[in-house]
N, C-alpha and C positions, 0 to 999 in steps of 0.2 A: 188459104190455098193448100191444098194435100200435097203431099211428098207423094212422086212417082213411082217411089220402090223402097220398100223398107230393105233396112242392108240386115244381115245377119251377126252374128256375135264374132265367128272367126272374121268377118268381111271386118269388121269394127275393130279390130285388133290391128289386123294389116293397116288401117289405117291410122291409128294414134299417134305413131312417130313422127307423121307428116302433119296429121294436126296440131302436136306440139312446137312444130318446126314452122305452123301458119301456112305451108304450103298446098291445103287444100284448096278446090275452088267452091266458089260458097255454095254451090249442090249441094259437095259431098262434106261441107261442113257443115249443113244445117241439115242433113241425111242422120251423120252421125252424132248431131245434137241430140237429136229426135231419138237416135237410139238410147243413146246414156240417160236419158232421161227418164226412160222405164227399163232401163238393163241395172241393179244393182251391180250386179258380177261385172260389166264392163266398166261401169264407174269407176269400183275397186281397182280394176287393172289401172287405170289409166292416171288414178293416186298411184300406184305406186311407180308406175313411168315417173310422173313427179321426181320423189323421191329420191329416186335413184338417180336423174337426173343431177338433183340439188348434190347427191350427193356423191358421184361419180367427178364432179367437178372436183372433190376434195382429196383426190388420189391420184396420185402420178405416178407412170409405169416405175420407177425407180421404187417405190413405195413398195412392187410387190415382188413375189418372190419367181423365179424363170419353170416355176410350178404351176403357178398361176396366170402367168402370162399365156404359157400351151393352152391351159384349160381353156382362159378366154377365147383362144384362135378357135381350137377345137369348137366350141360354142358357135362361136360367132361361123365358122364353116358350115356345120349341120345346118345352121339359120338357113343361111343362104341358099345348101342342096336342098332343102324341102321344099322352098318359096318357088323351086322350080322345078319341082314334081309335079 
């Protein structure tokens, strides 16, 4: 059976956090299987989601320094204003 709409590379981004989190619906995870599967570049991204993952687990805000804590909000704000641009 063919996929209805192939998704795009930015579409495919937007969605990795949720496919790592299993809360796709199986569309949009066999949508974006379909991508990964001939997107090298989105693969990579989505190792290093991994990664950072595994390894974001290893750090607690006390670990860093009240430099680094801005920077992450900072980060994490601009995320959020573009997502809804």
């Amino acid at each position: 059976m063919a996929l209805t709409k192939e998704i795009t590379c930015h579409q495919a981004v937007a969605l990795v956090s949720n496919y790592l989190d299993g809360a796709l619906s199986w569309r949009d995870r066999r949508r974006l299987e379909h991508h990964l599967a001939d997107c090298d570049a989105c693969s990579a991204y989505l190792d290093q989601m991994r990664v950072t993952i595994a390894l974001s687990g290893l750090v607690s805000p006390d670990d860093l320094s009240a430099k680094a804590l801005t920077d992450l909000m900072d980060v994490f704000e601009k995320y959020q204003r573009d997502q809804t641009d």
